[in-house]
Each structure stands twice: as C-alpha cells, then as structure tokens.
C-alpha positions in Angstrom: 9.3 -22.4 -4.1 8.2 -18.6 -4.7 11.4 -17.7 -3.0 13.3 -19.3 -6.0 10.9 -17.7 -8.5 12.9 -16.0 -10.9 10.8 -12.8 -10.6 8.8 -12.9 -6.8 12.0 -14.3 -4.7 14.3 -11.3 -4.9 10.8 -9.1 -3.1 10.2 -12.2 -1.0 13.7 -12.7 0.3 13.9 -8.8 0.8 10.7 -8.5 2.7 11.6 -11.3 4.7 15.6 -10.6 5.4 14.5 -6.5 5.9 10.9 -6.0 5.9 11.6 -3.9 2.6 9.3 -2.9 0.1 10.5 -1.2 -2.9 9.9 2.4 -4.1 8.3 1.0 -6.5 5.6 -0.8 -5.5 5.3 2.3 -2.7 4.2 4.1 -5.5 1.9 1.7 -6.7 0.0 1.3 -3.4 0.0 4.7 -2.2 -1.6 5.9 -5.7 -3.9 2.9 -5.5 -5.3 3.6 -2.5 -6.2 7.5 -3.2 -8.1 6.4 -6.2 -9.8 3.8 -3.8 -10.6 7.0 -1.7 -11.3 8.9 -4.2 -13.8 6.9 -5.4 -15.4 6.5 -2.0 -15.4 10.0 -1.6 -17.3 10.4 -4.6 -19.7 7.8 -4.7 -20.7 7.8 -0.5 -23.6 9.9 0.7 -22.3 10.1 3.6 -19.1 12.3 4.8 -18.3 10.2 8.0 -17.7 7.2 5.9 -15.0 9.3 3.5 -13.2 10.8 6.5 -12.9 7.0 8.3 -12.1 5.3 4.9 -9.0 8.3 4.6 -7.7 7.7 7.8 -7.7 3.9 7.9 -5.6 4.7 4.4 -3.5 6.9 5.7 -2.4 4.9 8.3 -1.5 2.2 5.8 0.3 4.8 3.7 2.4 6.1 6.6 2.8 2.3 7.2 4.5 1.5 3.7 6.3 4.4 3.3 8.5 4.1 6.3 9.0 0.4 5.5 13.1 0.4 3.8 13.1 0.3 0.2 
C-alpha cells in the first residue's frame, strides 16, 4: 500500500526498481549526519569516540552518495 501512496511510492518504487535515492534526500542525510558529529564532537570527553563516530559516518556518506539519484 505505501507503494501506491501518492507521495512515498514514487521513492519506494525507485529504491526498489534502482536502489536510487534522490539528491535530495542525499543532502538531507549527509548534512544530518555532520551535525550528529558535530555534536558528538563537541559534547564527548573523549577524542577516540569522535574519530570512530566520523568514520562509521563517513562510510554511510560514501554509501549514499554513490547510490543513483
């Protein structure tokens, strides 16, 4: 039924058909996830913790990115 929603299916049916994720919502988690680091970064004691927390993100940015669009 989501893949008939008027607003999700077109995402869903791309995603599915293509495993594409548009530029858009790129954006959207690529700049949510620095300001998750960022915030880590700034609030952890500890630097080991902010340099494992950036390269888990990272490699979900890198991820996304080179999904199609």
């Amino acid at each position: 039924w989501l893949e008939a929603h008027p607003r999700l299916g077109p995402f869903l049916r791309d995603w599915r058909t293509r495993r594409a994720i548009p530029r858009r919502a790129k954006a959207a988690a690529v700049i949510g996830m620095a300001g998750s680091w960022a915030l880590v970064h700034w609030t952890v004691d500890r630097p080991w913790v902010s340099v494992g927390v950036a390269a888990v993100l990272l490699t979900v940015a890198a991820w996304i990115v080179t999904r199609p669009s």
